[in-house]
C-alpha positions in Angstrom: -7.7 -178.0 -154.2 -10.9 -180.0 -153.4 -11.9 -179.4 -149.3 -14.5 -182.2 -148.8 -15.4 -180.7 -145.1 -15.6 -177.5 -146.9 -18.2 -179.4 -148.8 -20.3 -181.1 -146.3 -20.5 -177.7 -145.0 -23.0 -176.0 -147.3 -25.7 -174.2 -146.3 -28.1 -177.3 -147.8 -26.3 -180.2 -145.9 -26.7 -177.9 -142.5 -29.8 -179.3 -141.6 -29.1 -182.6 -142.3 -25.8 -182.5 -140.3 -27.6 -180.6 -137.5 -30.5 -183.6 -136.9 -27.2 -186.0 -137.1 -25.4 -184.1 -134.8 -28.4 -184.0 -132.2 -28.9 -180.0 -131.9 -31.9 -178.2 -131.1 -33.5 -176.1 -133.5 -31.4 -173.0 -133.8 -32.8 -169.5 -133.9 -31.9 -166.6 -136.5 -29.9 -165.1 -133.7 -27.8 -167.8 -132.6 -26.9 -168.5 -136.1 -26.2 -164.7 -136.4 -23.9 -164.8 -133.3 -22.1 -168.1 -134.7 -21.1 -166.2 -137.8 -20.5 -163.3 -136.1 -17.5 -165.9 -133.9 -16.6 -167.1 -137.1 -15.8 -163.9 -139.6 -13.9 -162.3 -136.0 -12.1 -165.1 -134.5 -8.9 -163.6 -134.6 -9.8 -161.2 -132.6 -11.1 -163.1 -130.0 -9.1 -166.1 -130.3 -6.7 -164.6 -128.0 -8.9 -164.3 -125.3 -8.9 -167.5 -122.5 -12.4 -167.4 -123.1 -13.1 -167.8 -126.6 -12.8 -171.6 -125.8 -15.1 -171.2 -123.0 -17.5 -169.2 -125.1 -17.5 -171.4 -128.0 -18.3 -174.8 -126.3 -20.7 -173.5 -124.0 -22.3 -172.7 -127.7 -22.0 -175.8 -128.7 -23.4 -177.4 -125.7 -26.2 -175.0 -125.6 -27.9 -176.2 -128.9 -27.2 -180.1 -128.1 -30.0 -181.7 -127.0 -28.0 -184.3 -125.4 -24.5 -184.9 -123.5 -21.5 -184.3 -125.9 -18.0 -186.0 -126.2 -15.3 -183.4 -127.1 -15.1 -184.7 -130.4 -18.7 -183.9 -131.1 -18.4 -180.3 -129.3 -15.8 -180.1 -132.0 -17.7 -181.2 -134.7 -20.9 -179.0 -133.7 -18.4 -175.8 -133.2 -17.3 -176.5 -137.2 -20.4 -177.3 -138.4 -22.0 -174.1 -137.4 -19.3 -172.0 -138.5 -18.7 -173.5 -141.8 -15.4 -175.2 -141.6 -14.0 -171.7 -140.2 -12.8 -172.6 -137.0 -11.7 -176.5 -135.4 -11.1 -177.3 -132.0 -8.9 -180.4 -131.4 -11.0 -182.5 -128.8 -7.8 -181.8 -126.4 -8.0 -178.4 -126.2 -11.7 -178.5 -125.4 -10.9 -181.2 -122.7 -8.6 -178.4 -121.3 -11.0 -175.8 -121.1 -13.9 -178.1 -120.1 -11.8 -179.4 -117.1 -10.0 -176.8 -116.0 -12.5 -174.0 -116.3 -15.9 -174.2 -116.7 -16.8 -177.9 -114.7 -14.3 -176.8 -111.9 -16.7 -173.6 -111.9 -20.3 -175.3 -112.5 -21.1 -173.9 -116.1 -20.8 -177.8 -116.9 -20.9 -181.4 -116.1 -19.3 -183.9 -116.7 -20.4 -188.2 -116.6 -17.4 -190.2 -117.2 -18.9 -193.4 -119.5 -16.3 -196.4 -119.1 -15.8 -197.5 -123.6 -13.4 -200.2 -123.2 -10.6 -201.9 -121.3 -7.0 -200.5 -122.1 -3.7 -202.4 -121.8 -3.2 -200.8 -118.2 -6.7 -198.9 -117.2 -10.4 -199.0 -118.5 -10.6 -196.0 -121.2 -13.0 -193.8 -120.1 -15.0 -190.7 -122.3 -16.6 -187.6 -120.4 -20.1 -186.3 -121.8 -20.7 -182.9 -121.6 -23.7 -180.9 -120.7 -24.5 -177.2 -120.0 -26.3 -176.1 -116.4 -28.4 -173.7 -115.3 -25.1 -171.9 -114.3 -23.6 -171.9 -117.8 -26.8 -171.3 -119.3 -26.4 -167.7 -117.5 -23.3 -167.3 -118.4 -23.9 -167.9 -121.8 -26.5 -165.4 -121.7 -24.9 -163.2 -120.5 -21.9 -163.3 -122.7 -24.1 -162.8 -125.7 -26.2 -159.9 -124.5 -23.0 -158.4 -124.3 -21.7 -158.9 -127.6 -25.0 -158.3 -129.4 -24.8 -154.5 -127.5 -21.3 -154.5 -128.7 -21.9 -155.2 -132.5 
């Protein structure tokens, strides 16, 4: 059967699909490390933190604040197809974990008036704090492989 995401995600579309998603330039080792999450996810996707780990990845090479929806795209764009996060379940860790702790912010943008409430979306962005974290997360895993 025909997987057009599969598609888009060849190595020659990357680059294209990493100037539309915003990202920085990526180094050799970061794209090592994102292969690396995406050949042993299921040994790490029981972990709390794999969630963490992954969108502080994603939020890392972005060279702008990110909706959860474009944390999600980023996060399946670098590991070919291999691994999806439903925007919700990044909203949960992103909430719950790492703003409540400082590894991110969050600006809520108001998008349009709902039938009760404005509808608001929350951009994402790494600090300095996360940025250490991060750091520190893959020192450890590159001594570890």
């Amino acid at each position: 059967m025909y997987n057009q995401k599969a598609a888009e995600n060849t190595p020659k579309n990357f680059e294209k699909q990493k100037k539309k998603q915003h990202l920085k330039e990526s180094d050799h080792t970061n794209q090592k490390i994102w292969e690396s999450i995406a050949k042993n996810y299921d040994m790490i996707q029981g972990a709390q933190l794999s969630n963490s780990f992954i969108t502080l990845m994603a939020l890392n090479e972005a060279n702008k604040p990110l909706n959860t929806t474009q944390i999600s795209e980023i996060i399946s764009l670098h590991t070919k197809g291999e691994i999806y996060k439903i925007s919700a379940t990044l909203k949960d860790s992103l909430e719950h974990r790492l703003k409540r702790e400082g590894y991110v912010e969050g600006i809520d943008v108001p998008t349009q008036q709902g039938l009760r409430k404005p509808v608001k979306m929350t951009l994402y962005s790494i600090t300095p704090k996360g940025t250490n974290l991060l750091k520190g997360w893959i020192s450890f895993l590159s001594a570890y492989s």
